[in-house]
C-alpha positions in Angstrom: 7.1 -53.9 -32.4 4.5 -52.4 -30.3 4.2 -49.1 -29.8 7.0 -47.8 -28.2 9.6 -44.7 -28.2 13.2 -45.6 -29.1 16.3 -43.7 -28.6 19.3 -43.4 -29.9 20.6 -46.8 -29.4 17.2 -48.4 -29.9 16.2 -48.9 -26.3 12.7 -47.9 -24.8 12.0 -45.2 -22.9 9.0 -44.3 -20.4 6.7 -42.4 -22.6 6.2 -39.9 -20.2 9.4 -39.8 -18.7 11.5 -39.2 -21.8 12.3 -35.8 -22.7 12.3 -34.7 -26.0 16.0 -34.3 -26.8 17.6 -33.1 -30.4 19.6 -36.5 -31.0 20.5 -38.3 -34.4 19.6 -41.1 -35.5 19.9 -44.8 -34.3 22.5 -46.8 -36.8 20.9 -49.8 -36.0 17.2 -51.4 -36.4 15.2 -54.2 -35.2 12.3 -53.1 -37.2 10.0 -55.6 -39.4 8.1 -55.1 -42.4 6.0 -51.8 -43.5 8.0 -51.5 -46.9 5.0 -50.4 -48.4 4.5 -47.5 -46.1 8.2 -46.7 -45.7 8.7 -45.9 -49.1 5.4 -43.5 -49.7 6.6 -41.8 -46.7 9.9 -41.0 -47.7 8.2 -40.1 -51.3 5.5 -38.2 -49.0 8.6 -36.0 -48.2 9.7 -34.7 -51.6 5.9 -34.2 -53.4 5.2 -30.7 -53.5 3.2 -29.1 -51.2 -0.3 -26.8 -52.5 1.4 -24.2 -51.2 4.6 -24.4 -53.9 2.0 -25.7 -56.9 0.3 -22.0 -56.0 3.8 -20.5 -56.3 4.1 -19.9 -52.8 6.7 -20.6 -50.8 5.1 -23.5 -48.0 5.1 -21.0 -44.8 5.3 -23.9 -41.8 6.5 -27.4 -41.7 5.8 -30.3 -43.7 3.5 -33.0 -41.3 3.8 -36.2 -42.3 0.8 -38.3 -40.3 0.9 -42.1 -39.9 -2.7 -43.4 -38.3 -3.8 -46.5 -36.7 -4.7 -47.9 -34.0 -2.8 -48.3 -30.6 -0.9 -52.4 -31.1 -0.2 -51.3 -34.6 3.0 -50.6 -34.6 2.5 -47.3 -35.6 5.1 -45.4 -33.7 8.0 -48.3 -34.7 7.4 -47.1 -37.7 7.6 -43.5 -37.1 10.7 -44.2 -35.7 11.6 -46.0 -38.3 11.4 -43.2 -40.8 12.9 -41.5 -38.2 16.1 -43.1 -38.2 16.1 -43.2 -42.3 15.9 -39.9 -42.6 17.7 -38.2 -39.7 20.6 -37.2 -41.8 19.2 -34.8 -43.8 18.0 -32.6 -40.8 21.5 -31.0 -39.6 20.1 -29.4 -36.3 18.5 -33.3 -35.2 15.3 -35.1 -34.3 12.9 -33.4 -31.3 10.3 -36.0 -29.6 7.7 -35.4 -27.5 4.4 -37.7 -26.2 1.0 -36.0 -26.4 -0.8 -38.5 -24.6 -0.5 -40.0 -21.5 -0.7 -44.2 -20.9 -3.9 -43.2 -19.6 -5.4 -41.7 -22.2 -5.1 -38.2 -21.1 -3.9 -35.6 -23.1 -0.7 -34.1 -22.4 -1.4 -30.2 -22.3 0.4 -27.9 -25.1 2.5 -25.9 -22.7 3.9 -29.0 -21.2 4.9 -30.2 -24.2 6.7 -26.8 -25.7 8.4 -26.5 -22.2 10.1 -29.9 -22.4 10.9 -29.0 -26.4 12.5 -25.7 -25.5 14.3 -27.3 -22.7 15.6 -30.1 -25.1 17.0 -27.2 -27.4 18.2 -25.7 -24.1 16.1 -22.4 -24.8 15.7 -20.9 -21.3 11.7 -20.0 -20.7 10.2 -18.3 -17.3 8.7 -21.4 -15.3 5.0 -19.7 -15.3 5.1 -18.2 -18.6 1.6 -19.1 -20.6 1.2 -21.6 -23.4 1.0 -18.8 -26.2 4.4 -17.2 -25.1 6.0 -21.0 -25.2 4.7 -21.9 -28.5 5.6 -18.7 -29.6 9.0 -19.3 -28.2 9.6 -22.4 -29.7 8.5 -21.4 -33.2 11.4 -19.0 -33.0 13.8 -21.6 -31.7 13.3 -23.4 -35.0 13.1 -20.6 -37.1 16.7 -20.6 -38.4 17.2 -24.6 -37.6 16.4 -27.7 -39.8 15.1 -30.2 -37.3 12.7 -33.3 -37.6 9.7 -33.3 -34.9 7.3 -36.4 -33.8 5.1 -35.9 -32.1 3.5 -39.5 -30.5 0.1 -40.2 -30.1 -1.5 -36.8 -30.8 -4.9 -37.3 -29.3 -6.1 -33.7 -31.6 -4.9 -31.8 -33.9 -5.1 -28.9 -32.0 -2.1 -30.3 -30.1 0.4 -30.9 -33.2 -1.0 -27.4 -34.6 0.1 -25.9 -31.6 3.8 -27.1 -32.2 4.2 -26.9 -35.4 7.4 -25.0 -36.8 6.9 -21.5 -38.7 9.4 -22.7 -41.5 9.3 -25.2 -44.7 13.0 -26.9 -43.9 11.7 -28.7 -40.8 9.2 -32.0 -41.0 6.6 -33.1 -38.4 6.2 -36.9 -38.0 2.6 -37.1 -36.4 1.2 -40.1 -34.8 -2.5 -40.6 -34.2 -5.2 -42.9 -34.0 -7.3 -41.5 -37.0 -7.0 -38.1 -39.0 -5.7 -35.0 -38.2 -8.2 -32.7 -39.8 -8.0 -29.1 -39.7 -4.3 -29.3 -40.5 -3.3 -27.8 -44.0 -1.5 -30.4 -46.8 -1.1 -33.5 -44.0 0.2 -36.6 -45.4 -1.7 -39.3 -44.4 -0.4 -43.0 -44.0 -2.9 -45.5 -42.0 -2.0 -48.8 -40.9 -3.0 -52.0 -41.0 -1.5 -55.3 -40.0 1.8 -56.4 -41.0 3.1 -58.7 -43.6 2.9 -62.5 -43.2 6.7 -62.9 -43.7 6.8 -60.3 -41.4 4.7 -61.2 -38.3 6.0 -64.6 -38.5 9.5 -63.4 -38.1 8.3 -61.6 -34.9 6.9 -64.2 -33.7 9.8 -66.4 -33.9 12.0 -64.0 -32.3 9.8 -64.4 -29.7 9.1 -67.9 -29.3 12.6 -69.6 -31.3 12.3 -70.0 -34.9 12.4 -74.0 -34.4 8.0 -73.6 -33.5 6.9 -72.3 -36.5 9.3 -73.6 -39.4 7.9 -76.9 -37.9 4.2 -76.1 -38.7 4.3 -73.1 -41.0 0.9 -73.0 -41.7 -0.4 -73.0 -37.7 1.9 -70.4 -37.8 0.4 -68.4 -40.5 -3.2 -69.5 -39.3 -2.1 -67.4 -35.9 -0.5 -64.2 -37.6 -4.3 -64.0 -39.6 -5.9 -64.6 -36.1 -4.1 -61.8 -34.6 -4.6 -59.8 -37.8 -1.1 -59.1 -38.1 -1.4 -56.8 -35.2 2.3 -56.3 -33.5 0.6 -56.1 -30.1 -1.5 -59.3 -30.5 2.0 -60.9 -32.2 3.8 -59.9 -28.7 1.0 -61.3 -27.0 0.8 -64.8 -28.8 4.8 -64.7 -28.7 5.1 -64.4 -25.4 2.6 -66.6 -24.2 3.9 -69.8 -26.4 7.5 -68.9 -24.6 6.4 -69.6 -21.7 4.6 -72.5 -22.5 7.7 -74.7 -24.3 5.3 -77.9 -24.6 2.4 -75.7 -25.9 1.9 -76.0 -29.8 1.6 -72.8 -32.4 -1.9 -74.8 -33.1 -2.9 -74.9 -30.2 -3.0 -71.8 -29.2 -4.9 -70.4 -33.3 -7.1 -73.1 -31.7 -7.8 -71.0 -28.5 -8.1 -68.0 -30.2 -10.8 -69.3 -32.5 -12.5 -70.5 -30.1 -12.8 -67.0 -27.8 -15.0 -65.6 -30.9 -14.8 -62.5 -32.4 -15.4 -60.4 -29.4 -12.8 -57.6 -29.4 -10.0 -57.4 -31.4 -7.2 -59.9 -31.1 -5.1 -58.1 -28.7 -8.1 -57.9 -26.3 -8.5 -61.8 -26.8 -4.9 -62.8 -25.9 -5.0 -60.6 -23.2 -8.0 -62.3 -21.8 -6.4 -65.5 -22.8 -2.6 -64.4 -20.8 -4.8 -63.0 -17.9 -6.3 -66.2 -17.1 -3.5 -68.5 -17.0 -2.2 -65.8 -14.5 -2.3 -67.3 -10.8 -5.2 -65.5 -8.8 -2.7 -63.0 -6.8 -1.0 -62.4 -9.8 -4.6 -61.5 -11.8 -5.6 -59.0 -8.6 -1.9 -57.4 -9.1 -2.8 -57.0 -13.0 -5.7 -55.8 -12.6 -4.6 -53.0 -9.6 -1.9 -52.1 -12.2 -4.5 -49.9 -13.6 -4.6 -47.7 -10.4 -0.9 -46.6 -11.5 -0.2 -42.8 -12.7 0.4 -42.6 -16.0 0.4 -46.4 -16.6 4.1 -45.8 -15.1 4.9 -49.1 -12.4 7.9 -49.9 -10.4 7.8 -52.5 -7.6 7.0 -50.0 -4.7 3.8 -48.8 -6.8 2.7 -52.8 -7.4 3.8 -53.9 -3.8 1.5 -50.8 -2.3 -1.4 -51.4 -4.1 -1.4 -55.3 -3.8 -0.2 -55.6 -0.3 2.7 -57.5 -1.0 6.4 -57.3 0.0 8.7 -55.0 -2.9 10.2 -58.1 -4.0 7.4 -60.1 -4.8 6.0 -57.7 -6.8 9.3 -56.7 -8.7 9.1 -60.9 -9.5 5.3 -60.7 -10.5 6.2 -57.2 -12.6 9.1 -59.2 -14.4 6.8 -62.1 -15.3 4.4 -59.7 -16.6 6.8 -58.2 -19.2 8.0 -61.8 -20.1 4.2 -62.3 -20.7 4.2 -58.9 -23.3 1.5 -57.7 -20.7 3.9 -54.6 -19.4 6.9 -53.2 -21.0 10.2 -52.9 -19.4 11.9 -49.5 -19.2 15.5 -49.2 -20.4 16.4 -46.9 -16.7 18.4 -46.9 -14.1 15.6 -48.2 -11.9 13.1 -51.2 -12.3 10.5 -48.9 -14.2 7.7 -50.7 -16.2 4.7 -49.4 -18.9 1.4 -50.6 -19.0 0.7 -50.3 -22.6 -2.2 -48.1 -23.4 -3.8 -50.3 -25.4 -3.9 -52.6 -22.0 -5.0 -50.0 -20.1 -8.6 -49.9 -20.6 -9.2 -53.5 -20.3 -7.4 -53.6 -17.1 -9.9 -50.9 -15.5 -12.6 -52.9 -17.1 -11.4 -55.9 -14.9 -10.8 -54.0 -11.6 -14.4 -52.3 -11.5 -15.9 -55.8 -12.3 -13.9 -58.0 -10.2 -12.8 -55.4 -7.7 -15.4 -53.4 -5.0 -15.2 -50.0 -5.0 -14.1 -49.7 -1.4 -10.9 -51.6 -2.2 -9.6 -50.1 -5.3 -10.1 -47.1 -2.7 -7.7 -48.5 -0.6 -5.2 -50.1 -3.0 -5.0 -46.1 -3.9 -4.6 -44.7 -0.7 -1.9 -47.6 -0.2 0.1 -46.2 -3.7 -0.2 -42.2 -2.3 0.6 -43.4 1.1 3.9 -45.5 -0.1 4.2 -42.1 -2.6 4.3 -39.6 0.3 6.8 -41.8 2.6 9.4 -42.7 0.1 8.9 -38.7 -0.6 9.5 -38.2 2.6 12.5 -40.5 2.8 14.1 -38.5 -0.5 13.8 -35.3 1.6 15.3 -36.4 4.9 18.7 -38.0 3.5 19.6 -34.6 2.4 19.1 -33.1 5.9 22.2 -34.8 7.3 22.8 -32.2 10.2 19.7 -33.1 11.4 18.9 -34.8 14.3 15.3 -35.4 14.1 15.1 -36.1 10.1 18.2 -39.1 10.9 15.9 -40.3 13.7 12.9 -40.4 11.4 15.0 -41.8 8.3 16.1 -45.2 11.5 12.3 -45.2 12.0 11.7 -45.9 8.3 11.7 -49.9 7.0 14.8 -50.7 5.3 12.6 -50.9 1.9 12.0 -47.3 2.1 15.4 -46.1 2.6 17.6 -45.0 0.2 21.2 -45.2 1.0 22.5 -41.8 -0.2 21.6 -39.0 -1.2 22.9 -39.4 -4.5 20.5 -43.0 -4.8 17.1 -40.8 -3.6 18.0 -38.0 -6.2 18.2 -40.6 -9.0 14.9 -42.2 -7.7 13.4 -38.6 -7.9 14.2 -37.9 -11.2 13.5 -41.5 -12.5 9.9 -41.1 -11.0 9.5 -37.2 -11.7 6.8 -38.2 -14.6 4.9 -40.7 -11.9 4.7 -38.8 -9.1 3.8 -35.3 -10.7 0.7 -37.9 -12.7 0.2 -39.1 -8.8 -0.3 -35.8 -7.9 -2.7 -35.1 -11.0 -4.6 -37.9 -10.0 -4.6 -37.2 -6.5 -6.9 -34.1 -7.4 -8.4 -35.7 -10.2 -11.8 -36.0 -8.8 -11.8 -32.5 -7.6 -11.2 -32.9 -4.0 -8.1 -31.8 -1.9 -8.3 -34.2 1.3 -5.5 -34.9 3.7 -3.6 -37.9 1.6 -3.1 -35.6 -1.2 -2.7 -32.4 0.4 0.5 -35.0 1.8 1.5 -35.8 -1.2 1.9 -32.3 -2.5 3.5 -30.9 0.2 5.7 -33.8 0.2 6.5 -33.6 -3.4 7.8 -29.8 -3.3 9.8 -30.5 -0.4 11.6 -33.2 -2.2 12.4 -31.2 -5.1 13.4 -28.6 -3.9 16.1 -30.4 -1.5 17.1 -32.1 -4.5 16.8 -29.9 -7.5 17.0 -26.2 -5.9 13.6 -24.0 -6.8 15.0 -22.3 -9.9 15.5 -25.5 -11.3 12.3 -27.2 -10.4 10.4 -24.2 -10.9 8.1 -25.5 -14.1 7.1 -28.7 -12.0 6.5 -26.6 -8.7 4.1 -24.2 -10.7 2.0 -27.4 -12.2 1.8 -28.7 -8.6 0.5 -25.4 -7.4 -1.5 -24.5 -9.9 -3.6 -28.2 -9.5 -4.0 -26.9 -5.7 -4.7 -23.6 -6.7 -7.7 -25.3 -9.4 -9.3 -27.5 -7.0 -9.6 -24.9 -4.1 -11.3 -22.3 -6.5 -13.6 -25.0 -7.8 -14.6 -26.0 -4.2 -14.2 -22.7 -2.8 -11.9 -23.5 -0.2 -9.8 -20.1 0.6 -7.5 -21.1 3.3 -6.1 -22.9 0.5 -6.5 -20.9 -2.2 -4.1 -18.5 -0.2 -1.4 -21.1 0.0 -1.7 -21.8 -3.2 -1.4 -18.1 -4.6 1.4 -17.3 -2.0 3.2 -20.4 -3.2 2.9 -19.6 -6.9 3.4 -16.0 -6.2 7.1 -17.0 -4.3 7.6 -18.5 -7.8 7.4 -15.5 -9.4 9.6 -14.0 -7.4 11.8 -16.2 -7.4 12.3 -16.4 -11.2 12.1 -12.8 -11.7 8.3 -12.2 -12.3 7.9 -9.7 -9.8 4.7 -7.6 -11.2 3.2 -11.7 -11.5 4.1 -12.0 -8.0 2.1 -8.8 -7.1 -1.1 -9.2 -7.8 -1.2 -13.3 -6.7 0.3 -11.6 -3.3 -2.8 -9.3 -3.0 -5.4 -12.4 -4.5 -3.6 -14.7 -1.7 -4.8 -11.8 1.1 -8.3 -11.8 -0.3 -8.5 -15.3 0.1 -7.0 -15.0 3.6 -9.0 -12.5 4.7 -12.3 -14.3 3.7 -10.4 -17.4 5.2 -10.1 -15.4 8.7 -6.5 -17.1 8.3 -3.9 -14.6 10.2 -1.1 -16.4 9.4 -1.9 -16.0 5.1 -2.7 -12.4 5.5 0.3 -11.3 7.3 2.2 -13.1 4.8 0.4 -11.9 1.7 1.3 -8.3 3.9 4.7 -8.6 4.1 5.1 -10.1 0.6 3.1 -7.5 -0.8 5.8 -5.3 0.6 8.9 -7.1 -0.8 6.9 -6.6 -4.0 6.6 -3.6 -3.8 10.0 -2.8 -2.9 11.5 -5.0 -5.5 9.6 -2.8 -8.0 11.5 0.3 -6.3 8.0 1.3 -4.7 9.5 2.1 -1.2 7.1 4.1 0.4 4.1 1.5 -0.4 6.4 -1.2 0.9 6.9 0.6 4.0 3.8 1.1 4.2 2.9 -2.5 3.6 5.3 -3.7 6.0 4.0 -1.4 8.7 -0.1 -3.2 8.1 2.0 -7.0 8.6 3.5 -5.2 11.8 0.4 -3.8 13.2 -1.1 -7.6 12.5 1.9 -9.4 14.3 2.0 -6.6 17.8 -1.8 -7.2 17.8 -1.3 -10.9 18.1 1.7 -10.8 20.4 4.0 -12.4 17.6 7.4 -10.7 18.6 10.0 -12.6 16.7 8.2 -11.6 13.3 7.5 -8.2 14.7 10.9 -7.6 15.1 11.9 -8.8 12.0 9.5 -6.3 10.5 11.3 -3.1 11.8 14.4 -4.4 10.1 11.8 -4.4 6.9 10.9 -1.3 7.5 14.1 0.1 7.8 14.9 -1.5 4.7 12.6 0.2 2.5 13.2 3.4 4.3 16.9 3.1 3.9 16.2 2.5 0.1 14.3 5.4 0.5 16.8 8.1 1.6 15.0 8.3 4.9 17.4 8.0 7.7 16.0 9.0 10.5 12.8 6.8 9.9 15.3 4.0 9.1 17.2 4.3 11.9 14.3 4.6 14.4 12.7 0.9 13.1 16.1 -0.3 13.3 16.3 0.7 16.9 13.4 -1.0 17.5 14.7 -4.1 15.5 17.7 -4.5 18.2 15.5 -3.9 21.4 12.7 -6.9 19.6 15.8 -9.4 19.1 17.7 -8.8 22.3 13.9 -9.1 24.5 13.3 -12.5 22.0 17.1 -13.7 23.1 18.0 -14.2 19.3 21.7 -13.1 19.9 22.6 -13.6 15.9 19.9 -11.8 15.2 20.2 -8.8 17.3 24.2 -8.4 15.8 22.6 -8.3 12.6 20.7 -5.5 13.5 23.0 -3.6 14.9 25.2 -3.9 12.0 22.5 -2.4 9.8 21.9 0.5 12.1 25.3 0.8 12.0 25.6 1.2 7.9 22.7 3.6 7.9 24.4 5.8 10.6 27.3 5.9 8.2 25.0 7.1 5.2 23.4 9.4 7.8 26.8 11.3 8.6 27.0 9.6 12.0 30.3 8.1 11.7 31.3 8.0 15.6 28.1 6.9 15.9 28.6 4.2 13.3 31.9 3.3 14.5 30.5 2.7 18.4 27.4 0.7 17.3 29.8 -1.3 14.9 31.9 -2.3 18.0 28.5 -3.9 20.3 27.6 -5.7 16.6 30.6 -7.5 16.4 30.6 -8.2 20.4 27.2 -9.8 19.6 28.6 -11.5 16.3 31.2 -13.0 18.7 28.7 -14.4 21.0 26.3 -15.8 18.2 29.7 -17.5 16.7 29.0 -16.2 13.3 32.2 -15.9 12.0 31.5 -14.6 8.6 29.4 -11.8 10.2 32.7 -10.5 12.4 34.3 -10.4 9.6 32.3 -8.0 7.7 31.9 -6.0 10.8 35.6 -5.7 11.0 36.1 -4.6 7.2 32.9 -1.9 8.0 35.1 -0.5 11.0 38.5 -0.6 9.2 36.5 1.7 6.4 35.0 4.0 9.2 38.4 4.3 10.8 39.9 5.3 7.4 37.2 7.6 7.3 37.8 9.3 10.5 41.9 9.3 9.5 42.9 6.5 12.0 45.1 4.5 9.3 46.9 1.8 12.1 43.5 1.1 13.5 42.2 0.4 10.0 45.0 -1.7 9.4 44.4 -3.9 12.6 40.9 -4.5 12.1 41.0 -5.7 8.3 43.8 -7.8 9.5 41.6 -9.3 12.4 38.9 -10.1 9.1 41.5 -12.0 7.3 42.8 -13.7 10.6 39.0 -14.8 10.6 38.3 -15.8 6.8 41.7 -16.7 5.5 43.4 -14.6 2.3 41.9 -16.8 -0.3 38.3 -16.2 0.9 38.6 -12.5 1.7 39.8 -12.1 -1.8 36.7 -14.5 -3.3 34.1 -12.1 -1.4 35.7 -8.6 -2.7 35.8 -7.6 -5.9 35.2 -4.0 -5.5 37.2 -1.3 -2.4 33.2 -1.3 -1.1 32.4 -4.8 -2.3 33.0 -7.1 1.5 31.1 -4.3 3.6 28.0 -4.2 1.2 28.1 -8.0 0.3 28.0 -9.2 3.7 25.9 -6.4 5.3 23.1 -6.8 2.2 23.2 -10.6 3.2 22.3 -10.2 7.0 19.5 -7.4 5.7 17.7 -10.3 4.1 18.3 -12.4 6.6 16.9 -10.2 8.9 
């Protein structure tokens, strides 16, 4: 009965890794007590709003708020109502956390992302937190849907959400009033019923122990104050104490004092009978993101094998001190309410220098299982298999499947590890790791577009600390990461001006390599936007930047960008010219794939230029080259383009060979996949070796 999140089948789930999802409502309940509050809640629901006594129809949602503090059970018994009253909202029940384990509020946007997602609304991943609210108070405009909202830390935060229409309902839950928030029903908690607590308690310790000495009993449920929390607590420390009386242990509790309230004193009370490595684990527990723990968090920042601290992690939640996740993984919770008395411990037990290094441990075994995520995917590579056999067996996972599951188990963790990694406003090498590591994983794993929402948070944090500590080298990155988003996910005016704030910061960086990049991207922009001259233009400052520095491979890639934009252009002549120079930079760089992909390019723009013997030669030396890079798919493009230009120049047979050399190549079913239109192969394939040029 402590504060938890419950889904449909009544099992916990990570309060930060849940997402909110539109479900109905569990059939079955293990809740205790809170009668009482139950019943004014339901009746909460009916009474009439100010708004209807004033004749008005109520113009948002109905927000029912039930306060107390954290150990009170108070979100059992929002989901409680929860499950009550589920049937009456036809569209289902959304759920979202506002507060981390930690303390720290989760921020608004987050929040209506992962609620739109839930209702499977599609949202751009760096749209602002005004267009996402907005969003979602559409999405529940014509739906009749029941919200909570856990541990609101403001009511700025539940305002924020709030539906724009009377037949939804808000469950709220918060520590104290929600002020500033029209017509809230309020419902604050105190402890639970005596009939109650000590059925709680006996599920926890056997209902033999206190039928035996009913009034212990009771003495213990009025020295926890009927707290759920402090029940759990005193339950689970009798369990694993079979010889230890329900007296004895109202005895101990008197005689702590007063000092705290009780579930601070049966914490003190389970941490001592703790062995001394276990205590030092506890404590270090408090170093975890997001109060989120599985045994490769604990064994890092104890210094222990995996396995010993998966043991240690399991006694804990026997002892009521950590939760147990219902996952696919070993996945535990630190309850918040734990949370600051087990920093409290580390700063006064442990010195600074090695809860230092008991961090750097965590972001170090972060960044290598990261790392180990990444590699399985790369199985045509050499160097990442050698890397993965370099690995201990711990850190391995054995599929690709396995490391993708870990991923998205650990999503909440890792993206609060790389919070915390920047937390103190510096960007050093460990979490500048991390990072890195982190969007490489994703991305191998999720693909950008679908990772996109996450990717923008992580650069963004970059993006924060390197304006606050004026670092532009990686500012730039940053900007030019962000701005890739944009493009990516269609925000191509958003992409523009971060691609010319990334070559400020490069340029006051002296950093070549960011302000040819911001160059060049400035040009795609540009030409995405249909601006061709200004990306030519563009392109031409990155190639003026590459042949000063000697860098020939990009340079040559450049003149096929050029051509591009002068191609879009109707400019021919200039087009053909760049791509000229395209082949002779490929063929002096040796890049054989590359230099048939320029040629077959020059080749299409002869064609639009009215050059179709010359088209029809320079098709011929692409598809030699195409033959000696091995790139099949290529060939067969270039032996569709020449079957066209034949046709064009009334050479029927010849046509006829050369698409029948393409479907030799490809095979029938393939050819037919790629072409849906007469032109549809030619400009398919050619447009694809364009970008890859």
């Amino acid at each position: 009965m402590t504060d938890q999140a419950v889904d449909t089948g009544g099992s916990k789930l990570p309060g930060n890794e849940q997402r909110p999802a539109a479900v109905p409502a569990p059939t079955v309940s293990q809740f205790l007590g809170r009668t009482r509050e139950l019943k004014e809640l339901r009746a909460d629901i009916e009474r009439t709003g100010l708004d209807t006594l004033s004749g008005r129809k109520a113009p948002r949602a109905r927000v029912l708020l039930i306060a107390g503090r954290p150990g009170s059970g108070r979100t059992a018994l929002a989901e409680e109502l929860v499950r009550q009253v589920a049937d009456r909202y036809r569209d289902g029940v959304l759920r979202a956390r506002l507060t981390e384990p930690d303390g720290t509020p989760v921020p608004t946007e987050r929040t209506a992302r992962e609620l739109l997602t839930a209702l499977e609304v599609a949202t751009p991943p760096g749209a602002a937190e005004d267009d996402l609210t907005e969003a979602l108070r559409e999405a529940l405009a014509d739906r009749r849907m029941l919200l909570l909202l856990d541990d609101a830390a403001a009511a700025e935060q539940v305002d924020a959400l709030l539906p724009g229409t009377p037949d939804c309902l808000v469950v709220a839950v918060s520590e104290g009033p929600l002020t500033g928030i029209a017509d809230v029903r309020p419902c604050t908690l105190g402890g639970l019923d005596t009939k109650s607590a000590l059925e709680l308690l006996g599920r926890l310790t056997g209902a033999v122990r206190i039928t035996v000495d009913p009034r212990a009993a009771e003495g213990l449920v009025e020295e926890c104050a009927g707290q759920p929390l402090a029940l759990v607590l005193a339950g689970s420390w009798l369990a694993a104490r079979p010889q230890a009386a329900v007296a004895d242990l109202a005895k101990q509790l008197r005689t702590e004092g007063d000092e705290g309230p009780p579930s601070a004193r049966l914490f003190r009370l389970s941490y001592a009978g703790l062995p001394a490595t276990a205590q030092r684990i506890l404590r270090l527990l408090s170093l975890a993101p997001a109060g989120l723990v599985d045994p490769h968090t604990a064994s890092a920042l104890a210094g222990c094998s995996v396995s010993a601290a998966h043991t240690t992690l399991d006694d804990f939640a026997a002892l009521g001190l950590v939760r147990l996740l219902e996952s696919p993984l070993p996945q535990y919770e630190v309850p918040g309410s734990l949370l600051p008395l087990l920093r409290a411990l580390a700063e006064s037990r442990e010195r600074p220098a090695e809860l230092q290094l008991a961090r750097a441990r965590m972001l170090e075994r972060t960044v290598r299982l990261l790392q180990s995520c990444r590699a399985i995917t790369e199985t045509d590579s050499t160097e990442a298999r050698e890397k993965l056999l370099g690995m201990p067996r711990t850190l391995r996972f054995p599929n690709p499947r396995a490391a993708a599951d870990w991923l998205r188990v650990r999503q909440p963790a890792l993206l609060a590890a790389a919070r915390s990694a920047v937390a103190d406003g510096e960007l050093d090498t460990l979490a500048r790791r991390l990072m890195s590591q982190l969007v490489r994983a994703m991305v191998a794993h999720f693909g950008t577009q679908a990772s996109a929402p996450e990717l923008y948070g992580i650069h963004r944090l970059v993006l924060d600390v390197a304006e606050r500590r004026n670092l532009p080298r990686e500012q730039a990155a940053a900007l030019l990461n962000l701005a890739d988003l944009d493009t990516r996910t269609g925000r191509t005016a958003e992409a523009l001006a971060r691609y010319r704030a990334a070559l400020d910061a490069g340029r006051e960086a002296n950093d070549p390599y960011a302000t040819g990049r911001a160059m060049e991207s400035v040009g795609g922009a540009h030409q995405e936007l249909g601006d061709y001259d200004r990306a030519a233009d563009w392109y031409g400052r990155a190639l003026a930047q590459r042949l000063a520095r000697d860098e020939r491979v990009d340079a040559a890639r450049l003149y096929g960008r050029i051509a591009t934009a002068h191609t879009y252009a109707g400019r021919y002549g200039e087009a053909l010219r760049n791509w000229r120079s395209a082949v002779a930079g490929h063929r002096k760089n040796g890049d054989v794939a590359a230099q048939a992909r320029a040629l077959s390019e020059l080749a299409r723009v002869q064609e639009y230029a009215g050059r179709p013997e010359e088209s029809l030669r320079t098709c011929q030396e692409a598809v030699e080259w195409a033959r000696r890079a091995d790139d099949v798919r290529l060939q067969a493009a270039l032996q569709l383009r020449l079957a066209d230009t034949l046709e064009h120049l009334g050479d029927p047979a010849a046509a006829k060979l050369h698409r029948g050399a393409a479907e030799r190549m490809l095979g029938e079913e393939l050819l037919e996949s790629d072409s849906g239109a007469e032109q549809g192969p030619n400009a398919c394939e050619i447009r694809s070796a364009s970008s890859k040029d």
